[in-house]
N, C-alpha and C positions, 0 to 999 in steps of 0.2 A: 374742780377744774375752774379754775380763773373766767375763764370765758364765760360761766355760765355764774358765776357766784351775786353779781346785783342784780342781773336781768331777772332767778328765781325769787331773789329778797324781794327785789319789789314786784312781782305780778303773783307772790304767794305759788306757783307750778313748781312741782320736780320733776322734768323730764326724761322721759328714759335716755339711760345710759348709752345703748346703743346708738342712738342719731346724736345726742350730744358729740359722743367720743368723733362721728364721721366728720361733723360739723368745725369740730374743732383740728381737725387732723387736715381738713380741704379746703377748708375756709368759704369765705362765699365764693359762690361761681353757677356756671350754667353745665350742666351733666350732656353730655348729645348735642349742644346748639339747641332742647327741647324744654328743659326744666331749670327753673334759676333756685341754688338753693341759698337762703340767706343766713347768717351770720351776728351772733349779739352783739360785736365790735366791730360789727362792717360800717366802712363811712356811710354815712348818712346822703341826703341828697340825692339827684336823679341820676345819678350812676351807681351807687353805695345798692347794697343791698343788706339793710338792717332789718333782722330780725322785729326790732319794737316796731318799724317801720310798718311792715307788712300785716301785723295784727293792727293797727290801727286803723290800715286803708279797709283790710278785711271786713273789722269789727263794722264799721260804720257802713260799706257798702252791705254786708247780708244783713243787719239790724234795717236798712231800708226797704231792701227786695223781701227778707220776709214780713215787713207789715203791709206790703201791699198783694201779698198770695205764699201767703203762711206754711200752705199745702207741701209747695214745691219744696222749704228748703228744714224738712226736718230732723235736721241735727242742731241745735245752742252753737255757736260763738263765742268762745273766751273774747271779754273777761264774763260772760253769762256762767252762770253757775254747771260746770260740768262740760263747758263748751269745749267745742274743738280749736287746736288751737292750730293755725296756719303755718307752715314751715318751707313751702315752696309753691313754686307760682310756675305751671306752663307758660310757652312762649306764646300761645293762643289764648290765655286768658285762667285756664283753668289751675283750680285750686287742691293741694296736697294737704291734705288734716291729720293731726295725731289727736283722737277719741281717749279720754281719758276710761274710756271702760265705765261701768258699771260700779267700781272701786273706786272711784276718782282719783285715779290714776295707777295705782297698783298693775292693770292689764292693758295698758295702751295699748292699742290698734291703727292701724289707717283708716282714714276715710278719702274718698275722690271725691270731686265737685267737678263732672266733665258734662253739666247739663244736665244730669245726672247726679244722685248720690248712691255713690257705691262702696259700701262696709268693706274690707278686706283685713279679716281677723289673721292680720301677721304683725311684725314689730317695723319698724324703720327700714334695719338693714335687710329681712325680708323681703319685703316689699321693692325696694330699689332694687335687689339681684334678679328679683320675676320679672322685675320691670325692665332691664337693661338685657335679662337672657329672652327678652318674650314670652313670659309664661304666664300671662294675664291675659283675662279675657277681652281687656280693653288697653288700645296699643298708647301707652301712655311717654315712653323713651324708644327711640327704633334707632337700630345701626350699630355699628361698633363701636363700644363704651368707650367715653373719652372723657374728661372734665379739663374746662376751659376756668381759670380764675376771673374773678371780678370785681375790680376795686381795691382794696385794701381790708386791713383788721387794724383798728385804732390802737394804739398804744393806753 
């Protein structure tokens, strides 16, 4: 898949197939007016929603908050060895992870950052259809499922 072929080269990840295929299929956008999801070729800048984008702001802000209470944020951060790596951003703040597993990557998972860290051993597309029909214990997209585009995907 084009979309994903330098952004793996260089950050060393093979992502699963599953949220690659969504991501490339919707491009960037906002799911509900609730969750922004980003894009390897989305423009860049304060309207863009790039992919490398959002691992960088990630990486450095949880690399700050857990050295000052380590406790709280017990999952690694790609590029940390094994880290989660960020794929979408609530419109409140909070954070959507895909957990390379135990396998370093073979069994990816979700992970939520709503204040909380909450494991949800499904895959991508999973995880959005509980999230979008309500069948999570934590109300993460509410309403009738809609996807709103955002930006562009760079040539």
């Amino acid at each position: 898949m084009r979309d994903w072929q330098a952004l793996e080269a260089q950050s060393g990840l093979i992502l699963p197939d599953d949220y690659k295929e969504f991501v490339s299929a919707y491009g960037p956008g906002c799911v509900n007016d609730q969750l922004y999801v980003f894009h390897p070729r989305a423009a860049g800048g304060s309207e863009g929603l790039r992919l490398e984008i959002l691992w960088e702001q990630a990486s450095s802000a949880y690399s700050e908050l857990s050295r000052e209470a380590e406790e709280m944020y017990p999952y690694p951060i790609h590029p940390e060895p094994n880290g989660c790596v960020p794929i979408a951003r609530s419109t409140s703040g909070n954070h959507v992870f895909l957990s390379p597993g135990r396998t370093g990557g073979a069994d990816w998972f979700v992970v939520l950052d709503m204040g909380q860290w909450i494991p949800l051993q499904m895959s991508f597309t999973e995880f959005l259809w509980a999230a979008l029909h309500e069948e999570l214990d934590v109300p993460v997209i509410e309403g009738e499922p809609m996807f709103d585009p955002v930006g562009f995907v760079e040539l």
